[in-house]
N, C-alpha and C positions, 0 to 999 in steps of 0.2 A: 423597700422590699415588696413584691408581686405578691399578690393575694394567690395562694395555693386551692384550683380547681379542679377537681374529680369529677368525672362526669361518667356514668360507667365504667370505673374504675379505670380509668387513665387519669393519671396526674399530668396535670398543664401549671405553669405559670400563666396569672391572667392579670392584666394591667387594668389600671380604674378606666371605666370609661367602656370596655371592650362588651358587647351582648355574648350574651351565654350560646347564640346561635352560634356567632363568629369564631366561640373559642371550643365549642365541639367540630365545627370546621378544623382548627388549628388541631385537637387532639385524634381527629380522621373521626369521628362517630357521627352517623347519618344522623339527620334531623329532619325528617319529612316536611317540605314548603311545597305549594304551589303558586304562592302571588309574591313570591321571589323577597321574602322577609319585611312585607309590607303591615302583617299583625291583621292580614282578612278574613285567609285561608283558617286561622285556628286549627294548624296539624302541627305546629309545634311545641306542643305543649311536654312541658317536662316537672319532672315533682324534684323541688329543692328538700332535701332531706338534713341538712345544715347550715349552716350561715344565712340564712334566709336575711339576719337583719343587715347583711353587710350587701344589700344587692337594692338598685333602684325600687321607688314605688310602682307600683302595678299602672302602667299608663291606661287610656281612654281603651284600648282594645283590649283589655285583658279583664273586665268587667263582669263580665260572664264566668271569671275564676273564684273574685271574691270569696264565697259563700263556702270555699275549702279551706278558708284560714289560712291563704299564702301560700299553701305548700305546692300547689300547680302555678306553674308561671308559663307565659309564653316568651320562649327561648330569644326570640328575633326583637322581643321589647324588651327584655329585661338586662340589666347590665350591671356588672361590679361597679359599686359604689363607693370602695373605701382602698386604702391603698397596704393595708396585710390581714390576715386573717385568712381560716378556711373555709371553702364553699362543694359542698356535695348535692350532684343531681343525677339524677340518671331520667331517661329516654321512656316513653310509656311503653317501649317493644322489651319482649323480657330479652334474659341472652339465650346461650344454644338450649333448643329444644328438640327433644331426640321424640320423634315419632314412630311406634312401634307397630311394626309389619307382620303378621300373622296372615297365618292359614289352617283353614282345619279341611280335614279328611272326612264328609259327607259319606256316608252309607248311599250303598246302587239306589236304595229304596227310595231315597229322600228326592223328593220332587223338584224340579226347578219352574220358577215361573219362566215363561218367553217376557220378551221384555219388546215392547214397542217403541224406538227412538221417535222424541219429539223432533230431533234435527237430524237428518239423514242426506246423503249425497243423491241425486239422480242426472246419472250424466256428466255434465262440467258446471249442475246447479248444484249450493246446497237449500234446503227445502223445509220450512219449516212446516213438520206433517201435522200438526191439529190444526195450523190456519189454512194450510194450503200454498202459503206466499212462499213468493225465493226470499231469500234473506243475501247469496250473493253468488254472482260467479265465480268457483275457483276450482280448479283441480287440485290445490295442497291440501293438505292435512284438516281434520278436523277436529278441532280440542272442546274438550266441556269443562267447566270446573264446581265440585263438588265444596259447598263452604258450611261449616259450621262456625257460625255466630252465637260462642260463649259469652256468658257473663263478665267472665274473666280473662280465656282463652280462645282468640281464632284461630281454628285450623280450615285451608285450602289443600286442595286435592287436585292436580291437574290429568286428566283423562282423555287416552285417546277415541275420541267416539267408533270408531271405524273396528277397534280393536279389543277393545275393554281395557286397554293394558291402562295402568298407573304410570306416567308419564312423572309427575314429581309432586310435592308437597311441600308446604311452608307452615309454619304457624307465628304468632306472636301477642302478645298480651293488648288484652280490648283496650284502643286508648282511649276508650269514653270513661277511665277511670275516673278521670277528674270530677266527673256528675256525678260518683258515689260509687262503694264498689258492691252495692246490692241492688234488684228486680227494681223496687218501693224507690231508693234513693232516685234512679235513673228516671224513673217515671216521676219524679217532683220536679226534678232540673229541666225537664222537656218542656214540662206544662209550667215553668215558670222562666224560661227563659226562649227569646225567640230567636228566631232564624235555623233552626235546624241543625244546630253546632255538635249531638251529638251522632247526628249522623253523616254529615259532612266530615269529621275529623277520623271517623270510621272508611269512607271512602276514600279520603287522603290513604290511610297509612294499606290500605286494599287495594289502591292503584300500586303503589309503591311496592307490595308483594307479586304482583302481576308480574308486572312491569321486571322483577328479577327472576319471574321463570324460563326455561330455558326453549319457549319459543315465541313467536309471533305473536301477540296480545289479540290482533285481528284476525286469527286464524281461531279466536274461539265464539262459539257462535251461541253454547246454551250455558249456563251456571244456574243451580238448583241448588237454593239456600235454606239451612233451617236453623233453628235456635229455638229460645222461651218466645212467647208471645212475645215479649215487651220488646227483643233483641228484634224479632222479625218487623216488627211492626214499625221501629224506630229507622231502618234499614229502609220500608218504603213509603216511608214519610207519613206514614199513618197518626193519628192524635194516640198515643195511647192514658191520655187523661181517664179513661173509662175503665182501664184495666187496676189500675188503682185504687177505686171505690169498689164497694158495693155494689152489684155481686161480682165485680174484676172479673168483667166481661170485653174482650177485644171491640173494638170498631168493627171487626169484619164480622164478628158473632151477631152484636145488635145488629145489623145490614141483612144477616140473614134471616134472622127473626123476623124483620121486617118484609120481607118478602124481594128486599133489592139486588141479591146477590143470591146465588145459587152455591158457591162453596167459601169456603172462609180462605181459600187459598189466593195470592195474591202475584200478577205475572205485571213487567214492564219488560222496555228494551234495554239495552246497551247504553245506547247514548242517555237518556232516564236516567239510566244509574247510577251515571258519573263516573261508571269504572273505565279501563281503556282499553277495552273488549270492543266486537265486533259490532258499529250502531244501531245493527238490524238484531242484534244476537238476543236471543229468549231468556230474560232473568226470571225464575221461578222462587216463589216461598212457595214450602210446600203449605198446608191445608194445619189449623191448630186443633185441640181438642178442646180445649178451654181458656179462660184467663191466664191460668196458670201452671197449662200441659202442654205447653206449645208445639211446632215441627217438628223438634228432634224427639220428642217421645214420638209422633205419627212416624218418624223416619223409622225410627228399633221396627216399632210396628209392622212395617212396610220389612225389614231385615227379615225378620224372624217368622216371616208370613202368620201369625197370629188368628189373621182370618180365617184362617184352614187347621186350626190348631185344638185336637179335641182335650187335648192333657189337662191341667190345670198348670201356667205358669204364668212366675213373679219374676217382672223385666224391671230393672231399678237404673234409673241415669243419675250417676251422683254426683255433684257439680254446684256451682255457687247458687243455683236453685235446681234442687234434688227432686227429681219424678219418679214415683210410683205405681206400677201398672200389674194388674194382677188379674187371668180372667181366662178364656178362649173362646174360638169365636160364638158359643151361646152367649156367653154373659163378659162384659168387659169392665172393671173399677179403674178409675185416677185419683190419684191424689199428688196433691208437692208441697214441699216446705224448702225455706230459707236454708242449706247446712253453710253459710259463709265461701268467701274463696278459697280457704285452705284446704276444701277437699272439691278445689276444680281437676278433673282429671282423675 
């Protein structure tokens, strides 16, 4: 009798011997690889939620899971080991997330800012306007994409630059869970484990959203990312050992103190980032406020123009790390705390 396997809730028969990759193949459910189920790439990672002991041991690549007590395996090494029993795992991507579209109705009164594109067309170039450089020749389309890098939660945003329109959106659950699913945890697993596993496993399952939007990957030339410090920072390979301690101050904060850097904000290209965008294309983080105020409070910030804002108001992002900002442009307060992932979103 076949050992009965659930893998996001499809029921498979799975016979001894078969990897948990091969039989989410056999049940249709993707499982993001890039080095073709060799156990390199570390984007297949899935969390066994049952039968854990009826499943091989954790091989020579899966080493870097240990420290979660089993319950993260890599799919493409790991195999049914016994011949009945049941086995449940599901995928680090959550299932449908319904992302919700609003609009408000601005008063004549309310000002808008003009907005200066960093990537603009001129001609049949397009232009990257703070360096000066083309980035490539094309008369199609121009797309950007807008990422927010949760703790818990990514959501992408695809934009047409040329138009402002919202082109599309995707989201699905941070698969660096397996490093922990808090700020603190994620920042011990970095600085104690090498090669960059949780942000590589991040650009895996970020190619693989790309990659199903409904255009040309090369036709996007800017993406302006934010999240927590720890998220942003992990994203561009930054140490962040430092946001951890005392006074959990980013790498780019001390850099600045020190006189090496001029803003805490962090830019590479395309190809840098591993994603399968355009290799000249502009990756921005935006700028953080602290340790532990990262981009997406500077992003509200930047929403709600703040800077121009004489009222007294209290902007709150509440999420697996919860920011508090309270202030206008005289006086501005931060603060954040831990509220868990149950109140990401």
């Amino acid at each position: 009798m076949p050992v009965t396997l659930t893998i996001n809730g499809h029921r498979i028969a799975a016979t001894r011997g078969v990897s948990l990759f091969a039989a989410a193949e056999q049940a249709r459910v993707h499982v993001p690889t890039s080095c073709v189920t060799q156990g390199k790439c570390k984007e297949c990672v899935v969390e066994v939620t049952s039968g854990r002991e009826l499943l091989s041991p954790p091989t020579e690549f899966e080493k870097h899971l240990d420290v979660r007590g089993g319950h993260f395996r890599l799919s493409c090494q790991c195999r049914v080991a016994a011949n009945e029993g049941e086995i449940a795992c599901q995928t680090m991507r959550r299932g449908h997330m319904r992302i919700e579209r609003t609009a408000l109705h601005l008063p004549a009164s309310h000002s808008t800012t003009p907005l200066d594109p960093a990537v603009a067309r001129a001609g049949d170039r397009i232009v990257d306007t703070i360096t000066g450089e083309d980035i490539d020749r094309s008369t199609g389309p121009i797309h950007g994409l807008a990422i927010d890098l949760g703790t818990t939660t990514i959501v992408v945003r695809l934009v047409d630059l040329e138009t402002g329109e919202l082109v599309a959106d995707t989201s699905f659950e941070n698969p660096q869970r397996f490093g922990g699913s808090d700020v603190m945890s994620r920042i011990h697993y970095d600085t104690e484990h090498q090669g960059r596993l949780l942000m590589r496993t991040l650009a895996g399952y970020l190619s693989h959203a790309i990659a199903d939007l409904p255009v040309d990957p090369l036709s996007i030339y800017d993406v302006v990312l934010v999240g927590n410090s720890t998220m942003r920072d992990l994203f561009f390979r930054q140490s962040v050992y430092s946001i951890g301690q005392n006074p959990y101050r980013s790498i780019t904060e001390i850099e600045m103190s020190e006189g090496r850097r001029t803003t805490t904000s962090l830019t590479t290209t395309g190809r840098r980032s591993l994603l399968p965008i355009h290799p000249k294309a502009r990756v921005y983080g935006l700028p953080i406020i602290s340790g532990h105020v990262g981009a997406d409070a500077a992003a509200c910030l930047l929403a709600v123009d703040l800077a121009h804002e004489d009222r007294l108001v209290a902007l709150m992002d509440i999420g697996t790390n919860t920011e508090l900002l309270v202030g206008n442009r005289h006086r501005l307060l931060a603060a954040s705390c831990p509220a868990g992932p149950a109140f990401e979103g």
